[in-house]
C-alpha positions as CSV (number, residue, x, y, z in Angstrom):
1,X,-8.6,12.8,-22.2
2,X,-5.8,11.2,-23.5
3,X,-5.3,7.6,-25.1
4,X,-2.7,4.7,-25.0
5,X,-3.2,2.0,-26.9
6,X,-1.3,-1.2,-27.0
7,X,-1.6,-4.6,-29.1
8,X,-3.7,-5.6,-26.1
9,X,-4.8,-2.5,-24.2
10,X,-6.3,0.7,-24.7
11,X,-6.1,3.1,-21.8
12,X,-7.5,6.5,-21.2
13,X,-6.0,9.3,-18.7
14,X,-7.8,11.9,-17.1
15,X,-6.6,14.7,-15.0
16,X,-9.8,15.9,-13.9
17,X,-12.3,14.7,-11.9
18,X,-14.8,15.7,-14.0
19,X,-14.0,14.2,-17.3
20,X,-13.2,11.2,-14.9
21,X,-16.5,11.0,-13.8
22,X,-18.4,11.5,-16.6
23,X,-16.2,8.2,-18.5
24,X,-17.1,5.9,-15.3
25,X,-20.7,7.1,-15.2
26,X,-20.8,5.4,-19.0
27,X,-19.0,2.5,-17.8
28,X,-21.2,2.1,-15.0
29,X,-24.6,2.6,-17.1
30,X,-23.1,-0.3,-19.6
31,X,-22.9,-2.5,-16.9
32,X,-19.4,-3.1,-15.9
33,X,-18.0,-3.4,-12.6
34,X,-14.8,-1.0,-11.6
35,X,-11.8,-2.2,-9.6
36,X,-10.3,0.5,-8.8
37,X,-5.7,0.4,-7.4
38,X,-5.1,3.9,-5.8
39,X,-1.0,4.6,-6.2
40,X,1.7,7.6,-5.6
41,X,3.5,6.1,-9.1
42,X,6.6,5.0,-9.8
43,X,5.1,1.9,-10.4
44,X,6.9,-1.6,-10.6
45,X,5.8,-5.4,-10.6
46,X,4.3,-5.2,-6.9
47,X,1.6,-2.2,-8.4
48,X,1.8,-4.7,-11.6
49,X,-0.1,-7.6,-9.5
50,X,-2.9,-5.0,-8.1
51,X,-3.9,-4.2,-11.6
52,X,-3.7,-7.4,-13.3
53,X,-6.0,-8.8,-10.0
54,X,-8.4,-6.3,-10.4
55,X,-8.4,-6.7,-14.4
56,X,-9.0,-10.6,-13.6
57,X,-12.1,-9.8,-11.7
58,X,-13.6,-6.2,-12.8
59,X,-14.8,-5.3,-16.3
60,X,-12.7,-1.5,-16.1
61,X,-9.7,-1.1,-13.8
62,X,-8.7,2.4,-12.8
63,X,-5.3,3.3,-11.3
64,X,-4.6,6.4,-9.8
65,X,-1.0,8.1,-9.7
66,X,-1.3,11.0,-7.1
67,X,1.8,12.2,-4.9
68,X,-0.5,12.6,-1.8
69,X,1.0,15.8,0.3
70,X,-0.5,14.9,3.1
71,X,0.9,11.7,4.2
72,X,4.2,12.8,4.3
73,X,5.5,14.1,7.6
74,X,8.5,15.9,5.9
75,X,8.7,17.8,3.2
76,X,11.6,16.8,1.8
77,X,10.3,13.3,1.2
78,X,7.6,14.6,-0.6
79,X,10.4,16.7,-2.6
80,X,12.4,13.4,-3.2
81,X,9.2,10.8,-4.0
82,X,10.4,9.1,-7.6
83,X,8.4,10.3,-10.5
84,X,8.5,8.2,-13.7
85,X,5.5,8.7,-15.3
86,X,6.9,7.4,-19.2
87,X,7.3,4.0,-17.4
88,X,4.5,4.2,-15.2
89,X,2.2,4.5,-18.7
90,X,4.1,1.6,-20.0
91,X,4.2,-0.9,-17.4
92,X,-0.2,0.0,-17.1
93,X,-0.6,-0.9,-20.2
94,X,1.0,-4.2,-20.4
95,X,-2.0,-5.0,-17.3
96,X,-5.1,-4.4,-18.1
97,X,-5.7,-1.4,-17.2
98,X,-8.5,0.5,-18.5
99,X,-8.4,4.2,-17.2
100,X,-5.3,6.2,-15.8
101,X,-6.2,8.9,-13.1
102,X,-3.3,11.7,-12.6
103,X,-5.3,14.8,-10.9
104,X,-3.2,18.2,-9.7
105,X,-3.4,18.6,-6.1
106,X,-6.2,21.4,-7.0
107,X,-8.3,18.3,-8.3
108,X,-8.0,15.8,-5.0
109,X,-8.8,19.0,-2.8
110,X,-10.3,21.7,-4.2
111,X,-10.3,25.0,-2.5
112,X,-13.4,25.7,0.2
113,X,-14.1,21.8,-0.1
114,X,-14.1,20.3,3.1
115,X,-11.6,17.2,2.8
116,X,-10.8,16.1,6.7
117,X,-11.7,12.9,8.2
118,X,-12.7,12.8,11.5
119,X,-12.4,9.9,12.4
120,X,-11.7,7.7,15.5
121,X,-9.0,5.1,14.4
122,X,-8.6,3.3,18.1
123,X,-5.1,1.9,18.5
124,X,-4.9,0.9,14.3
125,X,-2.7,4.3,13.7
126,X,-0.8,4.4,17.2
127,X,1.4,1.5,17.0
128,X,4.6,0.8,14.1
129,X,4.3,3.3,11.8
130,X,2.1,5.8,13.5
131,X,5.2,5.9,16.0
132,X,7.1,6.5,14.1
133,X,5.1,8.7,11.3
134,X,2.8,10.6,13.4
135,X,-0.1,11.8,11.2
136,X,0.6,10.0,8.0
137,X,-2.4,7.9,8.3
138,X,-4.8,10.2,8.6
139,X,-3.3,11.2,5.2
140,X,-3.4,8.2,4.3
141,X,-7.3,7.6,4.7
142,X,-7.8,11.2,3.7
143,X,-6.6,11.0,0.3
144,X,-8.3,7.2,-0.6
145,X,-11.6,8.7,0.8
146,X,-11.3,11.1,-1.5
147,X,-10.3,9.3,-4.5
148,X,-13.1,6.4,-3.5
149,X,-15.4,9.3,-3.6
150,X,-14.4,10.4,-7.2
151,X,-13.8,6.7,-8.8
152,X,-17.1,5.3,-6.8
153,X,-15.1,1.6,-7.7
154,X,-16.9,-1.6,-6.6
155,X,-13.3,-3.2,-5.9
156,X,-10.3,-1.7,-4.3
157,X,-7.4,-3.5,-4.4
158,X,-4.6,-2.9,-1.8
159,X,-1.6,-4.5,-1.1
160,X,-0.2,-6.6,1.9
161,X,3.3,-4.8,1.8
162,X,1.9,-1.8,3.4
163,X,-0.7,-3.9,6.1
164,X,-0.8,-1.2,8.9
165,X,-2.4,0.9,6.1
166,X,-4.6,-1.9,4.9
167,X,-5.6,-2.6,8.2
168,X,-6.4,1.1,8.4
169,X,-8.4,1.6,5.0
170,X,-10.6,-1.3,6.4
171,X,-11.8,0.2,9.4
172,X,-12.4,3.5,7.6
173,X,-14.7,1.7,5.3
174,X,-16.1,-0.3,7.7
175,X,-17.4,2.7,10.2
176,X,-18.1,4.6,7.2
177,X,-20.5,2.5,5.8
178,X,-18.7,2.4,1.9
179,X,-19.9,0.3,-0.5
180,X,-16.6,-0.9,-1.8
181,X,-15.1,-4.7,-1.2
182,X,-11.7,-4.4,-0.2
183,X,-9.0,-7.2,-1.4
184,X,-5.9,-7.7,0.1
185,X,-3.2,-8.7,-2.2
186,X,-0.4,-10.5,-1.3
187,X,3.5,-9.0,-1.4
188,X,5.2,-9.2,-4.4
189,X,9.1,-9.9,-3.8
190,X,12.5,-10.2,-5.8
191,X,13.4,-13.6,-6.2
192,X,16.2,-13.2,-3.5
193,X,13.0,-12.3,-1.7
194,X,13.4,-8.4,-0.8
195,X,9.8,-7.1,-1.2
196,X,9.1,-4.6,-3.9
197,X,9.4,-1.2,-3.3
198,X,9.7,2.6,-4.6
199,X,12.3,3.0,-2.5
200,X,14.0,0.0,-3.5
201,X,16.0,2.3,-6.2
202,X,17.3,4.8,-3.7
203,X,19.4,1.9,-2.1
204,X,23.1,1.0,-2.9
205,X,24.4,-2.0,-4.5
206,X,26.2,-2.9,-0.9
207,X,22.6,-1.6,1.0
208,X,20.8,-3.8,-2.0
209,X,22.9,-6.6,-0.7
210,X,21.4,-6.3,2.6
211,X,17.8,-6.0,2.1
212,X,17.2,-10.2,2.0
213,X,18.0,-10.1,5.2
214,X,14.8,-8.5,6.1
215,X,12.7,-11.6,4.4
216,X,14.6,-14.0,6.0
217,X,14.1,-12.8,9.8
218,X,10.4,-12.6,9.0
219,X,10.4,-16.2,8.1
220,X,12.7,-17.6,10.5
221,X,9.9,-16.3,12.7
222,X,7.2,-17.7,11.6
223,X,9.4,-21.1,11.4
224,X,9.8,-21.0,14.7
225,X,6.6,-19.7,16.2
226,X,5.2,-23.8,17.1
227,X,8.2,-23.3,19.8
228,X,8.5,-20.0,21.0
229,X,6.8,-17.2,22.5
230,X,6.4,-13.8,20.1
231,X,8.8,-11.6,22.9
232,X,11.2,-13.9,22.3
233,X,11.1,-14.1,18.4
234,X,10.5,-10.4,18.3
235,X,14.1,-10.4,20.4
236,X,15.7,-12.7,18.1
237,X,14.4,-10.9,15.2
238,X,15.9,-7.5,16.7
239,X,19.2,-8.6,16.9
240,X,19.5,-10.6,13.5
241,X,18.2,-7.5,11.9
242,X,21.1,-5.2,13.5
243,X,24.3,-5.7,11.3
244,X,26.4,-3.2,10.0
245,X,24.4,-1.0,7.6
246,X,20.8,-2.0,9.0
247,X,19.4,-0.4,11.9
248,X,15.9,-2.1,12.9
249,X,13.2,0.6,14.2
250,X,10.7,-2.3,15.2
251,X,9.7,-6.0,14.8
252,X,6.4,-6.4,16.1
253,X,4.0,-9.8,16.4
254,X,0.5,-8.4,16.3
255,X,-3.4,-9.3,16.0
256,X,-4.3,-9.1,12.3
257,X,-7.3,-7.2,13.2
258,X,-6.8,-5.2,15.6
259,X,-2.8,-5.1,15.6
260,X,-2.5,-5.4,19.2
261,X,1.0,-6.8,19.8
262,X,0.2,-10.7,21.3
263,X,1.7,-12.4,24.2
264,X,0.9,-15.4,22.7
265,X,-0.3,-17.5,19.5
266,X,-3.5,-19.2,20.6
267,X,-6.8,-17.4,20.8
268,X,-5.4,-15.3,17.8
269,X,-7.3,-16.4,14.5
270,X,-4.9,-13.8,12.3
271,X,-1.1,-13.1,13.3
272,X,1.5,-10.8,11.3
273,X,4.9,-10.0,12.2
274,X,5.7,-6.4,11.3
275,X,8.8,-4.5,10.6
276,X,10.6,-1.4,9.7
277,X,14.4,-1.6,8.9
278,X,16.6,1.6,8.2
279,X,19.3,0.4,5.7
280,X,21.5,3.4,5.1
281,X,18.6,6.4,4.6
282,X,16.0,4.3,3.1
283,X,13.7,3.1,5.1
284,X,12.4,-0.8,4.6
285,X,8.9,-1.4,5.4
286,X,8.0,-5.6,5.6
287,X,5.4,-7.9,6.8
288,X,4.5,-11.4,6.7
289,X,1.3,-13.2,7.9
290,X,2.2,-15.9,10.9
291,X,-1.5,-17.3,10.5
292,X,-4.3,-16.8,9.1
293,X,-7.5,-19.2,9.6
């Protein structure tokens, strides 16, 4: 164990599951509810709003930084993922947060532990990014079953950013039965409204210049929803989002819940318009809900 300490904080890292537990068990025993923000680091203002949320409404709010191997579908990427661990520290403690997780590999997945899911996602991890991604979201739910298992938090805070993989966390705890209460939390942008992103840093002043862009399709969409049909604003959306430098892979109007793309608005009480955006080599993921009731 480890601690930071701040005029307003103090913050404990662990690197082991077991020290880990032992801490929440006397946090647990005193009472106090854990919100737990699982992340792969490099942290910046979007992570920020997770952990001050969870600090708002939990008595002990753990983040997690853990590179997960298995969600990546190239190795390279994995090889590449930012690491910035100094800021990452610095930025937690100006939220809140009470306990820092950063395990080894060895620690998430110990050898001769069984850590597969088998589990039937339906249509949740074929569409979007499971196109395009095949296999990173059984990654995905691999690795926050895993760390649900070892923080056993009452809260998990997620963001909307990455809502194919919220949508997919929610039906793993759903069929599996866990008792943790998911929150959504909504996307964090730049003020030019370019939502925040590790991969943000990897793009060009000139690609920088583009990434608005993505924001403002997504809205001219829902703007215009009351008076078209979705093909036709996923249509529009396609060609506004192909300029020089950007190269859209999708734009897709889907069913909140079960992210089924729609034909139409009515009969549809959640709607989010989905895309992906190449901009040079980095690849923009955005969403923004159409409605919600």
């Amino acid at each position: 164990m480890i601690r930071f300490r701040n005029q307003l904080t103090t913050m404990y890292l662990f690197k082991t599951t077991t020290d880990l537990s032992r801490h929440l068990e006397k946090v647990r025993r005193a009472g106090k509810t854990i919100g737990f923000v699982p992340t792969m680091g490099a942290l910046h203002e979007g992570h920020a709003s997770l952990l001050r949320q969870s600090a708002e409404e939990t008595n002990c709010t753990v983040c997690s930084i853990f590179v997960n191997p298995t969600q990546f579908n190239e190795t390279t990427d994995l090889v590449k993922y930012p690491r910035t661990p100094e800021k990452d520290i610095a930025l937690l403690l100006d939220t809140g947060c009470s306990v820092l997780f950063m395990p080894d590999v060895v620690e998430v997945y110990p050898s001769g532990q069984q850590s597969s899911l088998h589990l039937d996602f339906g249509y949740l991890d074929q569409p979007m990014e499971g196109a395009y991604r095949p296999g990173h979201f059984v990654g995905v739910a691999q690795v926050v079953k895993r760390l649900l298992d070892i923080v056993q938090p009452d809260e998990l805070f997620m963001g909307q950013k990455d809502f194919q993989q919220f949508a997919i966390v929610r039906h793993m705890l759903t069929e599996m039965a866990l008792p943790v209460n998911l929150k959504m939390c909504f996307t964090v942008r730049e003020t030019d409204g370019l939502a925040m992103s590790s991969r943000n840093m990897h793009l060009t002043p000139a690609q920088r210049a583009l990434g608005p862009l993505i924001y403002q399709v997504l809205s001219q969409a829902k703007a215009n929803m009351h008076d078209q049909l979705p093909a036709a604003l996923k249509l529009t959306a396609m060609k506004l989002l192909s300029v020089p430098g950007m190269e859209p892979e999708y734009f897709e109007i889907v069913d909140g819940r079960t992210l089924q793309p729609i034909t139409i608005f009515e009969g549809h009480d959640m709607v989010v318009a989905c895309t992906a955006v190449r901009v040079g080599d980095v690849r923009l993921i955005d969403n923004l809900i159409m409605k919600m009731s």
